[in-house]
mmCIF file as gemmi writes it, N, C-alpha and C atoms, coordinates in Angstrom:
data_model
loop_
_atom_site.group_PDB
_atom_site.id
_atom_site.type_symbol
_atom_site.label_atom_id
_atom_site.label_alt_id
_atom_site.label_comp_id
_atom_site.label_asym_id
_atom_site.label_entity_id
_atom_site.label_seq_id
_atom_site.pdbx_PDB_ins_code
_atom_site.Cartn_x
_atom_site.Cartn_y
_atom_site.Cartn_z
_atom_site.occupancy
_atom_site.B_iso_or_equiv
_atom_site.pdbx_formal_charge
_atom_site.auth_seq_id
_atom_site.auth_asym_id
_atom_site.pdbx_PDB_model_num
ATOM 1 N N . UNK Axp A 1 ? -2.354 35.096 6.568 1 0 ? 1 A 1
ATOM 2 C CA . UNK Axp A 1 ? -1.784 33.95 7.25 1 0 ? 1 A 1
ATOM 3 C C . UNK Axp A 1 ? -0.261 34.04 7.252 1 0 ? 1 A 1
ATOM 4 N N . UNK Axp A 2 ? 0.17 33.012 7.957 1 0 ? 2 A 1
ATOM 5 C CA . UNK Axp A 2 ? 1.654 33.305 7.762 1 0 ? 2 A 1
ATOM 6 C C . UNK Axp A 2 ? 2.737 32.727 6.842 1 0 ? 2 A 1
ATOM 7 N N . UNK Axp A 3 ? 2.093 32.211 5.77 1 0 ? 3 A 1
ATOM 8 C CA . UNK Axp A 3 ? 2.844 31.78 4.439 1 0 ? 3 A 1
ATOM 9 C C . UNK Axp A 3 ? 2.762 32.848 3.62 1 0 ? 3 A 1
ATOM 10 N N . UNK Axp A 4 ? 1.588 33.812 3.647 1 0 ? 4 A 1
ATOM 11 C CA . UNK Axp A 4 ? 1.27 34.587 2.673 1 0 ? 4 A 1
ATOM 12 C C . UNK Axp A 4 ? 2.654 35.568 2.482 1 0 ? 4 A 1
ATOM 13 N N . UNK Axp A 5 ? 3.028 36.341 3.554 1 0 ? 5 A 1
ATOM 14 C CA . UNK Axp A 5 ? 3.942 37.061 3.163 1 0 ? 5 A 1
ATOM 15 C C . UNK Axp A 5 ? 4.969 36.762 2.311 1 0 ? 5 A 1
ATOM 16 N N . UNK Axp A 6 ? 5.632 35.614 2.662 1 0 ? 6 A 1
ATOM 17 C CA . UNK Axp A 6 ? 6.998 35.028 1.273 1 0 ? 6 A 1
ATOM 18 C C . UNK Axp A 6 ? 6.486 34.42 0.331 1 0 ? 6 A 1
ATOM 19 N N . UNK Axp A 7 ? 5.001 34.123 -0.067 1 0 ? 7 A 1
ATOM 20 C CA . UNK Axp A 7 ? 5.165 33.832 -1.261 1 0 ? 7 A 1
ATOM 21 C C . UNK Axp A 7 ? 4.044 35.02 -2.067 1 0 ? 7 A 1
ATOM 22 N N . UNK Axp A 8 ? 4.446 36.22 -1.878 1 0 ? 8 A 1
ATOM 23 C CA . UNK Axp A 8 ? 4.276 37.84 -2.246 1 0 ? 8 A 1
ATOM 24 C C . UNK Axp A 8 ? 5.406 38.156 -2.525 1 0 ? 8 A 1
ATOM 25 N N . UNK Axp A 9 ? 6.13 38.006 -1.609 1 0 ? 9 A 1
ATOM 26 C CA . UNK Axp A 9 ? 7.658 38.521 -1.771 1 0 ? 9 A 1
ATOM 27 C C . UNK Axp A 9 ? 8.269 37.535 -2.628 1 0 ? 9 A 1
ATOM 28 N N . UNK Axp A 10 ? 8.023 36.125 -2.914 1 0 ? 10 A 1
ATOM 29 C CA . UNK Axp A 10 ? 8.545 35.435 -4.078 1 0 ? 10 A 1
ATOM 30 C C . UNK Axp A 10 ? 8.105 36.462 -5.42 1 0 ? 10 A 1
ATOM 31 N N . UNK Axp A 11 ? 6.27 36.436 -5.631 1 0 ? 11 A 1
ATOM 32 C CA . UNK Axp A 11 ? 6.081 36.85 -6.602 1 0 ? 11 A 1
ATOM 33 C C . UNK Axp A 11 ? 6.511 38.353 -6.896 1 0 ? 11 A 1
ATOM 34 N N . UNK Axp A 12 ? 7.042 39.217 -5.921 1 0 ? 12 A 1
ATOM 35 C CA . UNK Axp A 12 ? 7.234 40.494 -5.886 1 0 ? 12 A 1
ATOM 36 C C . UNK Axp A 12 ? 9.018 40.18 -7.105 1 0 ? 12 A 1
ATOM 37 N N . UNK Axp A 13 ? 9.676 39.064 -6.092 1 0 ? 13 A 1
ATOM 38 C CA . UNK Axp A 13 ? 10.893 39.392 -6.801 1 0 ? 13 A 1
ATOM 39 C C . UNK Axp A 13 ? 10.961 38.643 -8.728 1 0 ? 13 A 1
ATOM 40 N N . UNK Axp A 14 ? 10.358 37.576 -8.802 1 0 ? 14 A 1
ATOM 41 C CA . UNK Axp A 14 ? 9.741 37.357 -10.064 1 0 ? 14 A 1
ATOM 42 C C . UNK Axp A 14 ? 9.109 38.398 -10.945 1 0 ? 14 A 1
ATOM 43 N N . UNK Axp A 15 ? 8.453 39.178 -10.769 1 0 ? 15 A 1
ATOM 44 C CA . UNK Axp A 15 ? 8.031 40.859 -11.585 1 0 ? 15 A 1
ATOM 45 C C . UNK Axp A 15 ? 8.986 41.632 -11.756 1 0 ? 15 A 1
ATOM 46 N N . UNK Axp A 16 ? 9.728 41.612 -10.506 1 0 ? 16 A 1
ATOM 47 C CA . UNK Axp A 16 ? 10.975 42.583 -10.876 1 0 ? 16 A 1
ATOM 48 C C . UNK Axp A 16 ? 12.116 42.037 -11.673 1 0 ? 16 A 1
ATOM 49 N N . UNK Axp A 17 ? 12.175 40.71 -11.637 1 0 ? 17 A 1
ATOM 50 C CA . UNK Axp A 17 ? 13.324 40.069 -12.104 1 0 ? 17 A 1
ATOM 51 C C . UNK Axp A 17 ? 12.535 40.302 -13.907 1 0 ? 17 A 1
ATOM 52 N N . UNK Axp A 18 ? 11.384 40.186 -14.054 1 0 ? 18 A 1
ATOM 53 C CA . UNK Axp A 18 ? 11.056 39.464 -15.043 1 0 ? 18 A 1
ATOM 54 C C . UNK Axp A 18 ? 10.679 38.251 -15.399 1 0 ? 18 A 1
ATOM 55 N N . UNK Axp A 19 ? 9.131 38.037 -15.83 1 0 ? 19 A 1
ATOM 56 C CA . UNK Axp A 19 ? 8.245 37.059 -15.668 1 0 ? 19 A 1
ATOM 57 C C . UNK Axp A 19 ? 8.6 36.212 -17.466 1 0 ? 19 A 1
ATOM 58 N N . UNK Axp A 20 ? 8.922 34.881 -16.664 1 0 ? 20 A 1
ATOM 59 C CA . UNK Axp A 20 ? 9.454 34.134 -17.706 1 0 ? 20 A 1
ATOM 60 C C . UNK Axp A 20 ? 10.906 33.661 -18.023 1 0 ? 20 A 1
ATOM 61 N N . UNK Axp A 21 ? 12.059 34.627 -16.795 1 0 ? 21 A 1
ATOM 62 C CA . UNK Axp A 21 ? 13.264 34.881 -17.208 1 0 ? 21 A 1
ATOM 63 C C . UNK Axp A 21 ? 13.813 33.752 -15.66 1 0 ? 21 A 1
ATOM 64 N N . UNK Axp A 22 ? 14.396 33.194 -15.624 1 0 ? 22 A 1
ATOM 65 C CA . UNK Axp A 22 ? 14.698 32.145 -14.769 1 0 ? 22 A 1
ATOM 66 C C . UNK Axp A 22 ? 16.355 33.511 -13.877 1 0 ? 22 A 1
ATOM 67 N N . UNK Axp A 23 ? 16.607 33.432 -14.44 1 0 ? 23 A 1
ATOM 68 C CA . UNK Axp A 23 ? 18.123 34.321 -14.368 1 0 ? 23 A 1
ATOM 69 C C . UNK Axp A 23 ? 17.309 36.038 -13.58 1 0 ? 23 A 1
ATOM 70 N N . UNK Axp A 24 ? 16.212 36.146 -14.272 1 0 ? 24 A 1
ATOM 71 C CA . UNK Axp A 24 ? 15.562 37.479 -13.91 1 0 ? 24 A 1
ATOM 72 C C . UNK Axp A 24 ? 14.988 37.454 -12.686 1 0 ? 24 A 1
ATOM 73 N N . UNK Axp A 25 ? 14.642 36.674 -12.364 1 0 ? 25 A 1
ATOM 74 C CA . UNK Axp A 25 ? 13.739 36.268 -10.86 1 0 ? 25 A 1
ATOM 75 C C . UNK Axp A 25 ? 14.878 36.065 -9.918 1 0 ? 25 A 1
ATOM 76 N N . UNK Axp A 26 ? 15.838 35.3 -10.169 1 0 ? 26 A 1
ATOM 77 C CA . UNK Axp A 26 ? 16.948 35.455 -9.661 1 0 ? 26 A 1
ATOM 78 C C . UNK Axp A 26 ? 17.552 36.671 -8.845 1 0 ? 26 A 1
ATOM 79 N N . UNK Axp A 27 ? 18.006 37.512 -10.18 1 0 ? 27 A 1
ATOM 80 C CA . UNK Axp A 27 ? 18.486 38.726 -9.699 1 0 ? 27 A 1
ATOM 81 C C . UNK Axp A 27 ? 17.288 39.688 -9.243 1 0 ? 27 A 1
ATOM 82 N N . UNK Axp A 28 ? 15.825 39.793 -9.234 1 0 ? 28 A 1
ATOM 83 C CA . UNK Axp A 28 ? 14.939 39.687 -8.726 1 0 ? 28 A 1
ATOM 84 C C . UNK Axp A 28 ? 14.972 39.867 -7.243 1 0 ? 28 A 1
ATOM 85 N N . UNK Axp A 29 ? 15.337 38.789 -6.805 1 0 ? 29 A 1
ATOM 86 C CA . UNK Axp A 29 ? 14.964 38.431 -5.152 1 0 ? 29 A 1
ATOM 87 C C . UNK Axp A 29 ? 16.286 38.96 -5.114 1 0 ? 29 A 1
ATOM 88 N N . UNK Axp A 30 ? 17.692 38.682 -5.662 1 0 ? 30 A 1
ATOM 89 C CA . UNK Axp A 30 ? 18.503 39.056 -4.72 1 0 ? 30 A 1
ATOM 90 C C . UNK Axp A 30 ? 18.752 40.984 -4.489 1 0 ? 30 A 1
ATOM 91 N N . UNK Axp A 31 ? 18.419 41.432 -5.561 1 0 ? 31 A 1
ATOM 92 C CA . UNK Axp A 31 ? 17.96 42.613 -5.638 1 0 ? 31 A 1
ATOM 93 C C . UNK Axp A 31 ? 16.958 43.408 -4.65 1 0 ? 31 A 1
ATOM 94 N N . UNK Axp A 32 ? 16.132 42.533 -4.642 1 0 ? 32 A 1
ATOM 95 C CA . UNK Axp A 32 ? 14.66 42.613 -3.371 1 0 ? 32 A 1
ATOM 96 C C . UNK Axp A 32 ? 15.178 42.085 -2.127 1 0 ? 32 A 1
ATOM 97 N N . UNK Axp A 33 ? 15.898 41.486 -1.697 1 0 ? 33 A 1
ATOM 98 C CA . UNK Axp A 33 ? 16.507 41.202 -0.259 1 0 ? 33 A 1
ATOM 99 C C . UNK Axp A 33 ? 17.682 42.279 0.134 1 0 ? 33 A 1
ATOM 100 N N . UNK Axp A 34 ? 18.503 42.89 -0.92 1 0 ? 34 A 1
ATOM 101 C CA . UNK Axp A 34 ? 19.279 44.104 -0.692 1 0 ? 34 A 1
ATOM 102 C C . UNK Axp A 34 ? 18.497 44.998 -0.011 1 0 ? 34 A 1
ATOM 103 N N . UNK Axp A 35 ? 17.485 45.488 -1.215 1 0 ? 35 A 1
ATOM 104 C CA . UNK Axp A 35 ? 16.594 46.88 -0.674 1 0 ? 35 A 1
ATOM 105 C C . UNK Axp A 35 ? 16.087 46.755 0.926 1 0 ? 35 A 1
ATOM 106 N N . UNK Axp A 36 ? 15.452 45.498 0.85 1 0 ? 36 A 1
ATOM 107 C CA . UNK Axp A 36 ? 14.688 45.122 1.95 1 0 ? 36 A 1
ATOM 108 C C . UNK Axp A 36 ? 15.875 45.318 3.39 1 0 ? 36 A 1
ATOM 109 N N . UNK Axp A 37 ? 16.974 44.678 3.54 1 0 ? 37 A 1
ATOM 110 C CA . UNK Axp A 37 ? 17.819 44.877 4.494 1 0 ? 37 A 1
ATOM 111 C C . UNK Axp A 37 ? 18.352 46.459 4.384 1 0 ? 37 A 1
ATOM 112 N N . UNK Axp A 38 ? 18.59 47.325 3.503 1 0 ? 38 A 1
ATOM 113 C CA . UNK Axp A 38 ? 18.957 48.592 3.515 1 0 ? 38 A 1
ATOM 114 C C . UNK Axp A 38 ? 17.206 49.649 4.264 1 0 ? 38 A 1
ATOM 115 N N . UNK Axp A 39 ? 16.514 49.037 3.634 1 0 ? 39 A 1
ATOM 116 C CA . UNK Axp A 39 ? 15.632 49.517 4.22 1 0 ? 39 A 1
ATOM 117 C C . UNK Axp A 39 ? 15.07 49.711 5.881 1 0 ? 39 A 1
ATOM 118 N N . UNK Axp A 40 ? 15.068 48.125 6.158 1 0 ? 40 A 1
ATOM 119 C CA . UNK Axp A 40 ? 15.187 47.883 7.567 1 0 ? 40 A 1
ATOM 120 C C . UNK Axp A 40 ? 16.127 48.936 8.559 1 0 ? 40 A 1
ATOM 121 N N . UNK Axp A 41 ? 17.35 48.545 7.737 1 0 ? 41 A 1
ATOM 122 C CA . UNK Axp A 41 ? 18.601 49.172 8.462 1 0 ? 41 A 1
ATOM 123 C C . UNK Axp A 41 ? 18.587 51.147 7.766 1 0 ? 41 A 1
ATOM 124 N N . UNK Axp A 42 ? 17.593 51.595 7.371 1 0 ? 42 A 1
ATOM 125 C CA . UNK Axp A 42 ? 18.173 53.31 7.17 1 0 ? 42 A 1
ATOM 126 C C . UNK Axp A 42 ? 16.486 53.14 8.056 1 0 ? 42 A 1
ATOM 127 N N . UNK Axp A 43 ? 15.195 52.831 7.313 1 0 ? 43 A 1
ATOM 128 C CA . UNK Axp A 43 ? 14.125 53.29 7.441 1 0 ? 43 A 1
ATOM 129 C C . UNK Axp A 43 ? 13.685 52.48 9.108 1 0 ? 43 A 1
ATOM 130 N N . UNK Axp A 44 ? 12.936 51.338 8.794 1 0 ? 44 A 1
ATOM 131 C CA . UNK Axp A 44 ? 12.299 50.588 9.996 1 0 ? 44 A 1
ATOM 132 C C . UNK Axp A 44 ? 12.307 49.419 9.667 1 0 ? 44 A 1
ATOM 133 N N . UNK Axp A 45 ? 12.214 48.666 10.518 1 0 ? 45 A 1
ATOM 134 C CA . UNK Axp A 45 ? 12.256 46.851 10.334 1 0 ? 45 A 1
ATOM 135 C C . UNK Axp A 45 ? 10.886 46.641 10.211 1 0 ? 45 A 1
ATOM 136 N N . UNK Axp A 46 ? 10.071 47.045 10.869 1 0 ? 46 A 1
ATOM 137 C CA . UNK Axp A 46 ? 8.44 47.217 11.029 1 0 ? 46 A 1
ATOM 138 C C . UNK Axp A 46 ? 8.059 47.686 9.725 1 0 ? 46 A 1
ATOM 139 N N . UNK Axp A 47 ? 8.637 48.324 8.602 1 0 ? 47 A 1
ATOM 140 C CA . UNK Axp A 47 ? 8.024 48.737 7.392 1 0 ? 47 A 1
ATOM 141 C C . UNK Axp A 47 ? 8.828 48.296 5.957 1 0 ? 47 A 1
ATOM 142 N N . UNK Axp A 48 ? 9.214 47.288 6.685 1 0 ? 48 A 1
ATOM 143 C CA . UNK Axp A 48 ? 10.103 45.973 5.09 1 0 ? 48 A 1
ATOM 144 C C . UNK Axp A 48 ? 9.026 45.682 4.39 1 0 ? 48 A 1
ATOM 145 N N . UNK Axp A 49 ? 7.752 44.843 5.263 1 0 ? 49 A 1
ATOM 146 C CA . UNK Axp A 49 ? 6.912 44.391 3.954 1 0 ? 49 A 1
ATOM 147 C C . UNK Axp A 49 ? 5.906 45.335 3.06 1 0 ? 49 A 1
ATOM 148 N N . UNK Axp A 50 ? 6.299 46.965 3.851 1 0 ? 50 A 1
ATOM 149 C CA . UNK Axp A 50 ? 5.749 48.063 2.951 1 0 ? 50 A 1
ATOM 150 C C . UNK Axp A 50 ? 6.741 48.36 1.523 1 0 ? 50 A 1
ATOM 151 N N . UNK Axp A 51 ? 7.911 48.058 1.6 1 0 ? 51 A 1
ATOM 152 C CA . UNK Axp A 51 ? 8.853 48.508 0.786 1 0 ? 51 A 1
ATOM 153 C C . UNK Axp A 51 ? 8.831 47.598 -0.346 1 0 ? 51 A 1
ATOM 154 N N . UNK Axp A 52 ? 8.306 46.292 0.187 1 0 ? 52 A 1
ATOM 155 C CA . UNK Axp A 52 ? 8.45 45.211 -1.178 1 0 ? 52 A 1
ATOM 156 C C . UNK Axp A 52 ? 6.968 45.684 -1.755 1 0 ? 52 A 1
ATOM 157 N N . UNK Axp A 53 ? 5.837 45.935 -1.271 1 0 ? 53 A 1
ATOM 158 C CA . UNK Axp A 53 ? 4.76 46.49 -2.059 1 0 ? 53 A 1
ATOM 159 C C . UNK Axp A 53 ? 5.233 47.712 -2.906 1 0 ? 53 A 1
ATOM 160 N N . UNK Axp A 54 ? 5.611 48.722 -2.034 1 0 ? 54 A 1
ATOM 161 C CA . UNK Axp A 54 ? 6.148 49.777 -2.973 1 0 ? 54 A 1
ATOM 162 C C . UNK Axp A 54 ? 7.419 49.197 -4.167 1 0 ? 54 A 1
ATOM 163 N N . UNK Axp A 55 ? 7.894 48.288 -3.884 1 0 ? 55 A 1
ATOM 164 C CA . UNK Axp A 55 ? 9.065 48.246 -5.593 1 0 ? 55 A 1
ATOM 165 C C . UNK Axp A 55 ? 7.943 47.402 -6.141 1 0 ? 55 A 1
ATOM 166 N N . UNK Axp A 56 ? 7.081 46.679 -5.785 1 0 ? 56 A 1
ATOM 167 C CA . UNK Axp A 56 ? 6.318 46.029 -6.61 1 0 ? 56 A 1
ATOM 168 C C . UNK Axp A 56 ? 5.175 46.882 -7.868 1 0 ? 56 A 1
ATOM 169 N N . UNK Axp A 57 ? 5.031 48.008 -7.207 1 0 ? 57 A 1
ATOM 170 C CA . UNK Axp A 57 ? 4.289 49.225 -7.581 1 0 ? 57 A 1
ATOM 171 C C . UNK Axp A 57 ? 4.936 50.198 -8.905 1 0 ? 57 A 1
ATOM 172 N N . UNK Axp A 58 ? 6.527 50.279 -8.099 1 0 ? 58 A 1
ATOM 173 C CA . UNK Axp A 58 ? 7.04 50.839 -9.052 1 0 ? 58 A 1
ATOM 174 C C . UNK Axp A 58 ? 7.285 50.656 -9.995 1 0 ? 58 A 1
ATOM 175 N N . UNK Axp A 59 ? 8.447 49.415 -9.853 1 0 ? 59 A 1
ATOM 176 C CA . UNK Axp A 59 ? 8.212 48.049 -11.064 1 0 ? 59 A 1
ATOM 177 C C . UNK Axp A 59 ? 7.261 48.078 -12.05 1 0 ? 59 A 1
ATOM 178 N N . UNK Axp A 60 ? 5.975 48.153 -11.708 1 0 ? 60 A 1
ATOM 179 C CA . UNK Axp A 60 ? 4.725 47.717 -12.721 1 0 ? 60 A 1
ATOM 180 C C . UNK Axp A 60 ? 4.591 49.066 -12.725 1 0 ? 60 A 1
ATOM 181 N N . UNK Axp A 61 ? 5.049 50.28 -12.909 1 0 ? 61 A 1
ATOM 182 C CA . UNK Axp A 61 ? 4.956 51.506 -13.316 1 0 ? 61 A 1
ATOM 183 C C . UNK Axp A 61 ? 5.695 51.933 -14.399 1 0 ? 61 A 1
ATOM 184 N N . UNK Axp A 62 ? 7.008 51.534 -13.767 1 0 ? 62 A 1
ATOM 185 C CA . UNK Axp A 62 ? 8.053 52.048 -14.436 1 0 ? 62 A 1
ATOM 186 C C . UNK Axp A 62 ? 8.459 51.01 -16.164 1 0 ? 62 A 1
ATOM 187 N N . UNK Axp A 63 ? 8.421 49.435 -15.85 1 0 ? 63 A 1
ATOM 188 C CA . UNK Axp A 63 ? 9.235 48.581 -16.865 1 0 ? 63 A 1
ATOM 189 C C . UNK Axp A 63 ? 8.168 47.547 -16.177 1 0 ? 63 A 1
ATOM 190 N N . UNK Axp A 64 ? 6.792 47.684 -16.769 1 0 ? 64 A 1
ATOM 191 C CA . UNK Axp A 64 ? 6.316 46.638 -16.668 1 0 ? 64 A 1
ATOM 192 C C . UNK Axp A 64 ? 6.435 44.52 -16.719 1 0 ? 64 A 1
ATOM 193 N N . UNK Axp A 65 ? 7.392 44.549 -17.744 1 0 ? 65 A 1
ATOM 194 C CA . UNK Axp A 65 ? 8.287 43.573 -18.102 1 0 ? 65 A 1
ATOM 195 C C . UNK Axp A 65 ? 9.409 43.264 -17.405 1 0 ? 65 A 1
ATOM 196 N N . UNK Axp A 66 ? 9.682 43.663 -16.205 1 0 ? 66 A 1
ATOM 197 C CA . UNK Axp A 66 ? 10.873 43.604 -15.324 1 0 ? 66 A 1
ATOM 198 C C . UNK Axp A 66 ? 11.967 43.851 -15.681 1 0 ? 66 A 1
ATOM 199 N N . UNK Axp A 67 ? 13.23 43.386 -15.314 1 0 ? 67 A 1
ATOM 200 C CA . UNK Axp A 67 ? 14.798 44.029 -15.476 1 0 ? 67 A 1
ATOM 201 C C . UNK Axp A 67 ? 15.058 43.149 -16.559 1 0 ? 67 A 1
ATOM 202 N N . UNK Axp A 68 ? 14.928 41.914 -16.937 1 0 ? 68 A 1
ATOM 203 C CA . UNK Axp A 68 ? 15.27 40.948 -17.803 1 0 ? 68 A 1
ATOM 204 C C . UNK Axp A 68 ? 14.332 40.151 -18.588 1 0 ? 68 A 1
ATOM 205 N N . UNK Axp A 69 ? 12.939 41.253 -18.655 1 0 ? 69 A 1
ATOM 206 C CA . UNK Axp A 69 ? 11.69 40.531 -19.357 1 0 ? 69 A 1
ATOM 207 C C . UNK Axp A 69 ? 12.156 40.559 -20.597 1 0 ? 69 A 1
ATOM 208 N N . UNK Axp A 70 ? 11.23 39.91 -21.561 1 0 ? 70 A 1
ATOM 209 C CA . UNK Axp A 70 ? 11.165 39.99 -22.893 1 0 ? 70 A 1
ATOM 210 C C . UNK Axp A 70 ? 10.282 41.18 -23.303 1 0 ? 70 A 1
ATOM 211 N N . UNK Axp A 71 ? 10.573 41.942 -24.702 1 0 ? 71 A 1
ATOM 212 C CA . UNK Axp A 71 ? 9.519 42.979 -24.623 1 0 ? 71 A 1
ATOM 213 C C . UNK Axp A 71 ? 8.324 42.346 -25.685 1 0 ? 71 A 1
ATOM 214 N N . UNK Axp A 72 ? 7.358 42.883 -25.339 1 0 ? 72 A 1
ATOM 215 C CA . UNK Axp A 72 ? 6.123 42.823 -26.515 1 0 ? 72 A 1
ATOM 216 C C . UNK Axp A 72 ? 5.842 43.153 -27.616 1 0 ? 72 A 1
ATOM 217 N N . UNK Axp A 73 ? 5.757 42.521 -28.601 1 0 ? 73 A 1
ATOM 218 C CA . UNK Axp A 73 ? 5.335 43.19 -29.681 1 0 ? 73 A 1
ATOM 219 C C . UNK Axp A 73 ? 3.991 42.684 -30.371 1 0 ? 73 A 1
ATOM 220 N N . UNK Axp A 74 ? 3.529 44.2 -30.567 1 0 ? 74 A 1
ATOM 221 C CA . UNK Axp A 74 ? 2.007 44.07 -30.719 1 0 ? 74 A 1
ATOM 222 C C . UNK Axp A 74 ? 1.885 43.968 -32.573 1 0 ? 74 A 1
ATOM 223 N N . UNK Axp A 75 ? 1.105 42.824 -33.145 1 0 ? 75 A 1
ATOM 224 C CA . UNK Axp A 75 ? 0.986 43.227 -34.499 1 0 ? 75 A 1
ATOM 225 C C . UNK Axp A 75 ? 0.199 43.335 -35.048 1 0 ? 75 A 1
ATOM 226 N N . UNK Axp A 76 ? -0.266 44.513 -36.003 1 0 ? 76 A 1
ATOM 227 C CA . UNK Axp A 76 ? -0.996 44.668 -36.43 1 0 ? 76 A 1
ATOM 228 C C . UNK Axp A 76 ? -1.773 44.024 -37.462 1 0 ? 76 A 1
């Protein structure tokens, strides 16, 4: 539908910012609206909402906890 896309791309920039971090979600989206316009403008405008899946991917690859998560600690 047509709400769905921005509120993906909300939760896309919240993961990257870091889930829980008010300041992280923040820099999050504004981080995720950079890529997204560099993208448009080197790659295609037609393949922006591929690029926020792909950092969403990477993100949860790379620093599961986002740029400003808290880390986990597991105890034994």
């Amino acid at each position: 539908t047509t709400g769905s896309m921005p509120g993906i791309k909300a939760f896309t920039a919240a993961v990257f910012g870091g889930i829980g971090s008010i300041p992280g979600a923040l820099l999050g989206g504004i981080l995720l609206g950079v890529i997204e316009i560099f993208a448009g403008a080197y790659i295609s405008t037609q393949r922006a909402n591929a690029i926020v899946f792909l950092v969403l991917i990477i993100v949860l690859l790379v620093k599961p906890t986002g740029l400003l998560g808290k880390k986990i600690r597991e105890k034994v």
